[in-house]
FINU-943910 format. One record per atom (N, C-alpha, C): residue number from 1; residue in one letter; chain; atom name; z, y, x. Coordinates in nm, 3 decimals, m for minus. Each point is the difference from the previous one (the first is absolute). Layout:
N
- num:residu:chaine:atome:zz:yy:xx
- NUM:A:A:CA:Z:Y:X
...
END
This chain:
140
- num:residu:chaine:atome:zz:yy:xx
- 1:X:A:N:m9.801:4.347:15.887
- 1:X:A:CA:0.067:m0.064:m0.111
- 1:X:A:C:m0.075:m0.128:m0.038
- 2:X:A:N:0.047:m0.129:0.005
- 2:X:A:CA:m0.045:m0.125:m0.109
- 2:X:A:C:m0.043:0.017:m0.083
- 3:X:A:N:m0.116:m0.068:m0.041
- 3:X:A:CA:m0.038:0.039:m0.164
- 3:X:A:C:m0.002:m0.160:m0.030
- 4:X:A:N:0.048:0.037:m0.123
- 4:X:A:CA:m0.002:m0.112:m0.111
- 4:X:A:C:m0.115:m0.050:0.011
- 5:X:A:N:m0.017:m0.192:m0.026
- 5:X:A:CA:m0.134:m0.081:0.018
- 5:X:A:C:m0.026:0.023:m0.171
- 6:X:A:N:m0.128:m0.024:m0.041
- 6:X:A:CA:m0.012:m0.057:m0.117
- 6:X:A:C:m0.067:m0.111:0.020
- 7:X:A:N:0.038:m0.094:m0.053
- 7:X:A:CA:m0.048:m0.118:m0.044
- 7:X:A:C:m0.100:m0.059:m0.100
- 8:X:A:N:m0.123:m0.048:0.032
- 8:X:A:CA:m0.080:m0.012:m0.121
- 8:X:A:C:m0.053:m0.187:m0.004
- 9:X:A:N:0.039:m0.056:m0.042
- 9:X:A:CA:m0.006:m0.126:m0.092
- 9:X:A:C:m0.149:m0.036:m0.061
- 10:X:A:N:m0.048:m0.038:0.069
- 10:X:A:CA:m0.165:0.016:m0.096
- 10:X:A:C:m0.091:m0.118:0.110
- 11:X:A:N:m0.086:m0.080:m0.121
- 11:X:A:CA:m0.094:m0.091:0.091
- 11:X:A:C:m0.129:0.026:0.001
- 12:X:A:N:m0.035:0.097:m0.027
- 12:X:A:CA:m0.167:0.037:0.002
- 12:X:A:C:0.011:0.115:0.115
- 13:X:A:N:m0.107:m0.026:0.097
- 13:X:A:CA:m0.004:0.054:0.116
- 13:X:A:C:m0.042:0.164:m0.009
- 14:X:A:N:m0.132:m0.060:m0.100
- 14:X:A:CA:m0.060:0.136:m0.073
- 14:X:A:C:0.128:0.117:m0.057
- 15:X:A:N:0.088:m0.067:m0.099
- 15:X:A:CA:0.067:0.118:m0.016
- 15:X:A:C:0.121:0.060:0.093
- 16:X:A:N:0.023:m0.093:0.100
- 16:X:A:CA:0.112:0.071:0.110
- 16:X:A:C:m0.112:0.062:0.053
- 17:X:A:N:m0.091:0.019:0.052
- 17:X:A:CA:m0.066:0.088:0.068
- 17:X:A:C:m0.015:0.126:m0.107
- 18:X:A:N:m0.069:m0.044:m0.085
- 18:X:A:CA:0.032:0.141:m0.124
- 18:X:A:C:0.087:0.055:m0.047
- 19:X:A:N:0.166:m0.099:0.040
- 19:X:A:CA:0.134:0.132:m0.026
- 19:X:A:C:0.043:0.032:0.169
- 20:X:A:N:m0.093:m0.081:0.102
- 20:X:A:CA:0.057:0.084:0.128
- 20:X:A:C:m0.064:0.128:0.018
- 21:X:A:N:m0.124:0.001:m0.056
- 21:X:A:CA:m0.089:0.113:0.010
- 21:X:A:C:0.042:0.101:m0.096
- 22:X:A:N:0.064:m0.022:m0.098
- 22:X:A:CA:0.064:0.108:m0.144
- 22:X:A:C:0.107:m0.012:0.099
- 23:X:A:N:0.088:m0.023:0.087
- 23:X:A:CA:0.119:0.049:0.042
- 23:X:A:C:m0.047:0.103:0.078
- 24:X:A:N:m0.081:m0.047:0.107
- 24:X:A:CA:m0.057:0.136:0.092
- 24:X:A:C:m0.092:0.118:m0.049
- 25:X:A:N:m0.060:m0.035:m0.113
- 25:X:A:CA:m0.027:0.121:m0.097
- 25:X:A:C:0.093:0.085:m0.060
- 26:X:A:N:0.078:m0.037:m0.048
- 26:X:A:CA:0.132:0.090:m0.056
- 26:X:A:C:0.080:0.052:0.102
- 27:X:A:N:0.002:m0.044:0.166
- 27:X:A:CA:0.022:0.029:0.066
- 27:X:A:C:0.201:m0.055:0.021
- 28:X:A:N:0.000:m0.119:m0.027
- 28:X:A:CA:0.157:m0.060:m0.024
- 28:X:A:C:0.027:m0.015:0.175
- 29:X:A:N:0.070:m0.022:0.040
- 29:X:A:CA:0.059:0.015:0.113
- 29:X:A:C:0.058:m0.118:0.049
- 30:X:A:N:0.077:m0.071:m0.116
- 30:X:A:CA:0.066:m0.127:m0.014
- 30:X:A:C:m0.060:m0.089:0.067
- 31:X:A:N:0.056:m0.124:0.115
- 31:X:A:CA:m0.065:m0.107:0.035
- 31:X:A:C:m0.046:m0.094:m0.118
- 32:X:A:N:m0.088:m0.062:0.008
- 32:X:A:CA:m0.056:m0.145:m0.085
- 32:X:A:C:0.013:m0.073:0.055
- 33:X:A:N:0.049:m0.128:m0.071
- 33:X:A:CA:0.033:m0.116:0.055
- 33:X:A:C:m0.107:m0.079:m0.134
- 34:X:A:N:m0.032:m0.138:m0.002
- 34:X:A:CA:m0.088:m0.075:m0.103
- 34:X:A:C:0.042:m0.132:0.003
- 35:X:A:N:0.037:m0.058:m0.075
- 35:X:A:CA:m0.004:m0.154:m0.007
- 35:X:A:C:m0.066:m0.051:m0.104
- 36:X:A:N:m0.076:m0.092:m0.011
- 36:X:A:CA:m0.113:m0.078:m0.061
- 36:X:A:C:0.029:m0.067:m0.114
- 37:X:A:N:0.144:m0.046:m0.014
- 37:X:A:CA:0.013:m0.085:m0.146
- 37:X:A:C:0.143:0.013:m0.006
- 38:X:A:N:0.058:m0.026:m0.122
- 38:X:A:CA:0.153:0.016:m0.064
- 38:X:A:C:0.067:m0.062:0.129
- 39:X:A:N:m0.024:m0.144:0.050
- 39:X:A:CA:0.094:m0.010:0.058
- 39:X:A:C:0.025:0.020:0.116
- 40:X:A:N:m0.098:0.092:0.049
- 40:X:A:CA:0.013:0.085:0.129
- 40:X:A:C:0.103:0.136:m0.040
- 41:X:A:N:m0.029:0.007:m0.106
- 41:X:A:CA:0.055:0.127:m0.045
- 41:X:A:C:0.185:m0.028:m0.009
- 42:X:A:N:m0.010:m0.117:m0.085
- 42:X:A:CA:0.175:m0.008:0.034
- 42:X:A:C:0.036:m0.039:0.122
- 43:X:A:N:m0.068:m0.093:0.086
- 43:X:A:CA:0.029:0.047:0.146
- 43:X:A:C:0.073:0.094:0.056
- 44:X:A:N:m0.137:0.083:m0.051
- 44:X:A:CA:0.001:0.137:0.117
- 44:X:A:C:0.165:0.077:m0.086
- 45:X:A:N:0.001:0.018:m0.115
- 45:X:A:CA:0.124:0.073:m0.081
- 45:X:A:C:0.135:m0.045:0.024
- 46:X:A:N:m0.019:m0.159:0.064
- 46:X:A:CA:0.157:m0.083:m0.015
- 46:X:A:C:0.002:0.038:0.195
- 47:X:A:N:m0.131:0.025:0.074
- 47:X:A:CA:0.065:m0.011:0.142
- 47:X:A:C:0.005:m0.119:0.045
- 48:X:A:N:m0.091:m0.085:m0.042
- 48:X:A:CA:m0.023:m0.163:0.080
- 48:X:A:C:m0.108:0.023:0.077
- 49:X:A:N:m0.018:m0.161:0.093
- 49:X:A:CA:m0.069:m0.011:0.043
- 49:X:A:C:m0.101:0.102:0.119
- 50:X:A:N:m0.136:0.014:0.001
- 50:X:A:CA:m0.074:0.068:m0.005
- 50:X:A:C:0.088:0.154:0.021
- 51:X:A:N:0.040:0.038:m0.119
- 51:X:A:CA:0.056:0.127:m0.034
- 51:X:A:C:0.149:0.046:0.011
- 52:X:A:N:0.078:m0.109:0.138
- 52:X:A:CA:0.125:0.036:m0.045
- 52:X:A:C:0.045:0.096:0.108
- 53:X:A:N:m0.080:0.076:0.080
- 53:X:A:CA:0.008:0.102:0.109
- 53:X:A:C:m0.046:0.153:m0.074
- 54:X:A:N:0.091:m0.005:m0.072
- 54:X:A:CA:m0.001:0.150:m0.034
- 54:X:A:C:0.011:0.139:0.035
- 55:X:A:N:m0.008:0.008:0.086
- 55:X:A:CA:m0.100:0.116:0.086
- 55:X:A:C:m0.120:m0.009:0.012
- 56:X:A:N:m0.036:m0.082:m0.002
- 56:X:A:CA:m0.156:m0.058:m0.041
- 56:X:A:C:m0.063:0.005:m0.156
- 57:X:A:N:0.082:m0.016:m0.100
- 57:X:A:CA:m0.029:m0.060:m0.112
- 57:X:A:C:0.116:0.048:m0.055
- 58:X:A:N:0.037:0.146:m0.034
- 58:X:A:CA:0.117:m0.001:m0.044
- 58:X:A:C:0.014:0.012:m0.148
- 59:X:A:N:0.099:0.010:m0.069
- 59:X:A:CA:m0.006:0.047:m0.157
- 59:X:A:C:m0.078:0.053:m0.039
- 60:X:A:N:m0.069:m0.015:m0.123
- 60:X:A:CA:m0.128:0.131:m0.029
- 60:X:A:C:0.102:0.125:m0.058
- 61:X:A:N:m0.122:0.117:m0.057
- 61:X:A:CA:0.033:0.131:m0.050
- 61:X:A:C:m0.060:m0.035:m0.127
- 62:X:A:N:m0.064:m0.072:m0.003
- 62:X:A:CA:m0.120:0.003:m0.119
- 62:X:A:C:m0.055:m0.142:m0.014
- 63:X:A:N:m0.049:m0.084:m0.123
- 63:X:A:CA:m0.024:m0.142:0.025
- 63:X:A:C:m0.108:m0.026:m0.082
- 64:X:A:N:m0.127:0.045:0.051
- 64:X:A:CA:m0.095:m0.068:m0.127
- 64:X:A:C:m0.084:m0.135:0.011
- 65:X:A:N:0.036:m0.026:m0.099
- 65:X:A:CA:0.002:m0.111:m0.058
- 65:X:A:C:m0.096:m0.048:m0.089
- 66:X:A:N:m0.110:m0.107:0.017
- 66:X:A:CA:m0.097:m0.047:m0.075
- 66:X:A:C:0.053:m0.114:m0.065
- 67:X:A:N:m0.033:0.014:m0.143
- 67:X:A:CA:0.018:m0.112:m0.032
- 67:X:A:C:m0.039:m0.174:m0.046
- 68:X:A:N:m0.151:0.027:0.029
- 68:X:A:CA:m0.075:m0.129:0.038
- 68:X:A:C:m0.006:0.012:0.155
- 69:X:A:N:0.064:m0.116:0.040
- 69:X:A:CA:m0.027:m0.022:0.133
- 69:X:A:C:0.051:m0.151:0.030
- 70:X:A:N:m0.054:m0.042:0.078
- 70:X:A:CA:0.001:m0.160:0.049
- 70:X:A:C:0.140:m0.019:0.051
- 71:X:A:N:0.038:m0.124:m0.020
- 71:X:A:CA:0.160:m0.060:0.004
- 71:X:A:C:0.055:m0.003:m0.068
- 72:X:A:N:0.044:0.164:0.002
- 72:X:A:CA:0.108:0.014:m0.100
- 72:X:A:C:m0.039:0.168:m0.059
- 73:X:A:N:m0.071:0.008:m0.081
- 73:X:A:CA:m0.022:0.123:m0.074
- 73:X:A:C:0.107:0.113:m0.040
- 74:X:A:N:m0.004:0.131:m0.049
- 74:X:A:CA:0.087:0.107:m0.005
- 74:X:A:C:0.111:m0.032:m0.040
- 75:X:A:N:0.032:m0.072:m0.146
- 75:X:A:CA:0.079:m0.015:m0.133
- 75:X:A:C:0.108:m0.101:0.076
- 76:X:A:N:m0.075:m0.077:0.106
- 76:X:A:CA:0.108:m0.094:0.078
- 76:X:A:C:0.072:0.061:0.126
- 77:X:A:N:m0.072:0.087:0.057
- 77:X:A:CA:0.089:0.074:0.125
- 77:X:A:C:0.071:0.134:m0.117
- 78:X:A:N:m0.028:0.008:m0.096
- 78:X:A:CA:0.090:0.128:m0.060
- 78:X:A:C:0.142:m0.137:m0.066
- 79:X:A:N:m0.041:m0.090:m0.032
- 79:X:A:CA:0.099:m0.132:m0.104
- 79:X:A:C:0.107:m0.013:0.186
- 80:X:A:N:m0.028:0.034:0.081
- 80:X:A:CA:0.065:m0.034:0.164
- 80:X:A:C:0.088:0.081:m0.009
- 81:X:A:N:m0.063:0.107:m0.015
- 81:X:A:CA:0.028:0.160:0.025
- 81:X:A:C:0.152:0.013:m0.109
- 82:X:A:N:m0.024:m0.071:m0.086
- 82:X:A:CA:0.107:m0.028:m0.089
- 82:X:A:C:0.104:m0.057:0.047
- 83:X:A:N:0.055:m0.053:0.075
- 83:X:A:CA:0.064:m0.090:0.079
- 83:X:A:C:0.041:0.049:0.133
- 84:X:A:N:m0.012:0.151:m0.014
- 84:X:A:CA:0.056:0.051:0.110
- 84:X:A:C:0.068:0.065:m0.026
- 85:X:A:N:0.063:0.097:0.100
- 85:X:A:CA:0.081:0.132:m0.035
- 85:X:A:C:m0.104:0.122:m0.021
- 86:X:A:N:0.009:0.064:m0.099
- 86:X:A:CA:m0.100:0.075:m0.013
- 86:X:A:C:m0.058:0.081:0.114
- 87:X:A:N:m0.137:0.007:0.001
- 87:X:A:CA:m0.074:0.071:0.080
- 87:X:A:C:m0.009:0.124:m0.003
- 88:X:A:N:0.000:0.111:0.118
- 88:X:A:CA:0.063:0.085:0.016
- 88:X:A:C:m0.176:0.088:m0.010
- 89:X:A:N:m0.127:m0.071:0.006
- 89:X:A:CA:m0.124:0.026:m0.001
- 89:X:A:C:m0.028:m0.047:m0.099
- 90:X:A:N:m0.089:0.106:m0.078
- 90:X:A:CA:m0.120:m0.025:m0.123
- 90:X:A:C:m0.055:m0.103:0.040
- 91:X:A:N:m0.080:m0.075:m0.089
- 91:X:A:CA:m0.100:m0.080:m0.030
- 91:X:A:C:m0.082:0.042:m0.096
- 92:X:A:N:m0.130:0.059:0.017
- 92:X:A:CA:m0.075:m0.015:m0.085
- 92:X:A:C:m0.156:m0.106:0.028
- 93:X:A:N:0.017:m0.022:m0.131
- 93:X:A:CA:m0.105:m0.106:m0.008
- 93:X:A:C:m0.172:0.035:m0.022
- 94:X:A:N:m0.087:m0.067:0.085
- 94:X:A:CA:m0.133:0.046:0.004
- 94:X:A:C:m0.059:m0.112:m0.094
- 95:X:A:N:m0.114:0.024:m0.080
- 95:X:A:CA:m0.042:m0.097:m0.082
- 95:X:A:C:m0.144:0.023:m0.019
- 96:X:A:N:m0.062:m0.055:m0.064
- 96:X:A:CA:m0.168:0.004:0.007
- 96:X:A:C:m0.047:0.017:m0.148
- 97:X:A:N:0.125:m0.011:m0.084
- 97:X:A:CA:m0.002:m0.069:m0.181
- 97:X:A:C:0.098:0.074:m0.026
- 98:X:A:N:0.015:0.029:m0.127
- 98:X:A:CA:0.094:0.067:m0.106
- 98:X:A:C:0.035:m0.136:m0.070
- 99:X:A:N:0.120:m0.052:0.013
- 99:X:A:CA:0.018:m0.118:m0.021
- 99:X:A:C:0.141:0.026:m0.074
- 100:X:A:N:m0.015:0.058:m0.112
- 100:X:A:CA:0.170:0.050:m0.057
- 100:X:A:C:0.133:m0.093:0.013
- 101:X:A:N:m0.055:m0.099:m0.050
- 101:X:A:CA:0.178:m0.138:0.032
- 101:X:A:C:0.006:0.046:0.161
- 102:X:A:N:m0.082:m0.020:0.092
- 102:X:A:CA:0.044:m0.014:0.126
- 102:X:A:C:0.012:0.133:0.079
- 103:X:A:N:m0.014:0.088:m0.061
- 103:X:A:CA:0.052:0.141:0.011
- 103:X:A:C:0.187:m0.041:m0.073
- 104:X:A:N:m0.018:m0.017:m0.069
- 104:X:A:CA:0.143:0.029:m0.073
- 104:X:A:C:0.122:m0.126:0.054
- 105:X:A:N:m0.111:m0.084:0.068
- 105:X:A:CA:0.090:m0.118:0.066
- 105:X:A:C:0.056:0.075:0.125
- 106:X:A:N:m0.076:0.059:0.076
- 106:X:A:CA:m0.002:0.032:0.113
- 106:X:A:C:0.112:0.153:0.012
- 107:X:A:N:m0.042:0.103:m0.133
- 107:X:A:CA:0.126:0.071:0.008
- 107:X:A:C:0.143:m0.043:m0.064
- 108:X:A:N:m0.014:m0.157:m0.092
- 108:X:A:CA:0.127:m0.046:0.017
- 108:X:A:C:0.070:m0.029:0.130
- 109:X:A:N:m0.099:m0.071:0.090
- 109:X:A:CA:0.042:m0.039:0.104
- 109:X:A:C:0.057:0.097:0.127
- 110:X:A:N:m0.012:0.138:m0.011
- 110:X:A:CA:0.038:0.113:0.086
- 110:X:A:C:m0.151:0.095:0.059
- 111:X:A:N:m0.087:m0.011:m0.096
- 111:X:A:CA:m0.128:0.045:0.134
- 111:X:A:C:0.010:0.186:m0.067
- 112:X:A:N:m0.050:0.066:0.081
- 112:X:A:CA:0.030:0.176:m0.049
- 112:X:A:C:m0.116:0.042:m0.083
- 113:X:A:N:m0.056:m0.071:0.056
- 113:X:A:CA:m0.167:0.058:m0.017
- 113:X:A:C:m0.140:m0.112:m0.041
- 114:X:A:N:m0.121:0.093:m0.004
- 114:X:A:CA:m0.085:m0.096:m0.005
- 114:X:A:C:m0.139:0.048:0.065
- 115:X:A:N:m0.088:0.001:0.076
- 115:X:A:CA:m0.112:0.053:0.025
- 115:X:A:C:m0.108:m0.109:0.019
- 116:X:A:N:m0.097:0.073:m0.120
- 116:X:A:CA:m0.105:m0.071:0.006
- 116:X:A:C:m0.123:m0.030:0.096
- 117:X:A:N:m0.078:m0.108:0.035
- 117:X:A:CA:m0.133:m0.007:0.132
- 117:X:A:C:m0.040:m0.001:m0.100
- 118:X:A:N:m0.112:0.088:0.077
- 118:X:A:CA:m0.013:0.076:0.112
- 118:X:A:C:0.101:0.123:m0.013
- 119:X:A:N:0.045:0.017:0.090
- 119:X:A:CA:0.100:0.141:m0.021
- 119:X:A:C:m0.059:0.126:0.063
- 120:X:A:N:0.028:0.112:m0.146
- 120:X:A:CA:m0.033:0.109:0.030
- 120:X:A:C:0.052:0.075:0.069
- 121:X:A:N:m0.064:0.086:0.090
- 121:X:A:CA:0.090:0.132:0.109
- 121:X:A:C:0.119:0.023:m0.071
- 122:X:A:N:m0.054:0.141:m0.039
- 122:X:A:CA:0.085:0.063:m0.037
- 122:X:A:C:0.146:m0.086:m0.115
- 123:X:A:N:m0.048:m0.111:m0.064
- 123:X:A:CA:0.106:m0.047:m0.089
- 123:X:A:C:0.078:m0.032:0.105
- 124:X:A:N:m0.044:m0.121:0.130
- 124:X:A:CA:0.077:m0.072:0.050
- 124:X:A:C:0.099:0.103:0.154
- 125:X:A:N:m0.086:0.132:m0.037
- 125:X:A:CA:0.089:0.105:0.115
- 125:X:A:C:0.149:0.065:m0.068
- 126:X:A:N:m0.025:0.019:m0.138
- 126:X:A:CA:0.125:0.008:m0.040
- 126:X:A:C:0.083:m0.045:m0.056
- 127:X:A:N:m0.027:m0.136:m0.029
- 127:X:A:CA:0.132:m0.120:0.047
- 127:X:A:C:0.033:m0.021:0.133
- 128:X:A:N:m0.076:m0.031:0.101
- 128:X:A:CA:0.076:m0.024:0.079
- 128:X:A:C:0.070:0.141:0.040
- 129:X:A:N:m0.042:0.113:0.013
- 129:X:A:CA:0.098:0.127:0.033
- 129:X:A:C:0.080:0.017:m0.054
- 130:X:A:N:0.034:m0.073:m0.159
- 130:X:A:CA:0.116:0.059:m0.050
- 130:X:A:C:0.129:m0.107:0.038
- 131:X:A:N:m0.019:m0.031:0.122
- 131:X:A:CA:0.121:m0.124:0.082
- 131:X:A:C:0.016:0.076:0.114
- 132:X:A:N:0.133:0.034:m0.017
- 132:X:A:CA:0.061:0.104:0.106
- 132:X:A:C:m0.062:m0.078:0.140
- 133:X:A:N:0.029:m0.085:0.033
- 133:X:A:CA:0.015:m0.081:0.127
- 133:X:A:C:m0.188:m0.008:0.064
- 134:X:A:N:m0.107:0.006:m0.093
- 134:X:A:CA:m0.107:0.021:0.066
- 134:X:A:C:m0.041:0.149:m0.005
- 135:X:A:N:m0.036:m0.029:0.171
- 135:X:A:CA:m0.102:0.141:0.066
- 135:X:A:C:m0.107:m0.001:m0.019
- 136:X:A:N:m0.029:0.127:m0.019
- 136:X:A:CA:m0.152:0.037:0.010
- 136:X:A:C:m0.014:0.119:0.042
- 137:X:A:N:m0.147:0.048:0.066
- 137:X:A:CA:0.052:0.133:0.114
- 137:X:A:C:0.048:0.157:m0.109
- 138:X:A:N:0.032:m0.013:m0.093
- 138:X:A:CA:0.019:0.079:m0.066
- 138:X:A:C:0.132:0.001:m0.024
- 139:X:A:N:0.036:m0.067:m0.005
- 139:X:A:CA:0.182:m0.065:0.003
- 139:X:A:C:0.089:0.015:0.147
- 140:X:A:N:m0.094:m0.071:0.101
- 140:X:A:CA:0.063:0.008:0.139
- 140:X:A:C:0.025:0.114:0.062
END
């Protein structure tokens, strides 16, 4: 069976290695895919360029999302995200700050969620499990 990619949006190297390593700790199943700044990220979501071979790069299951990041930061690929037909995948947003306006901007803008860096195990194992579409060997 295919499993759903998740997609993670983030420019610090340090923390994609620390949510690839919390994925294989929780034991998720799901492929990872990473792109480095917002506007890789709408790229990769619209199917241009780079990303428009989708079998390669296909729709995510799951979309997290940082929202300081170089180019074009969260609040602007979620303000994109607006401008589409709605997304059929969560977005939740990763952040480093409790930053209330841009929490409340960001769930105006469609985001589900919010998880704070450094992210904890166990918090960040049962959000992502409670999304039908990601595996983990407990699920599969």
């Amino acid at each position: 069976m295919k499993q759903n990619t998740i997609l993670i949006a983030e420019d610090d190297e340090n923390d994609i290695v620390l949510m690839q390593h919390l994925f294989k700790t929780c034991k998720v199943l799901n492929p990872i895919q990473v792109v480095s700044d917002g506007e890789e990220a709408i790229a990769y979501l619209s199917g241009e360029g780079a990303f428009a071979d989708r079998s390669r790069h296909p729709v995510p299951a799951l979309f997290l999302l940082d929202l300081k990041m170089i180019k074009k930061g969260g609040l602007e690929v979620l303000e994109w995200l607006q401008t589409q037909p709605r997304p059929a995948y969560p977005v939740i947003i990763l952040t480093g700050m409790q930053d209330l306006s841009q929490m409340k901007e960001a769930y105006k803008l469609g985001a589900h969620s919010f998880l704070m860096k450094p992210l904890e195990k166990n918090e960040f194992l049962k959000l992502v499990s409670s999304f039908d579409r990601i595996q983990t060997e407990q699920t599969a």
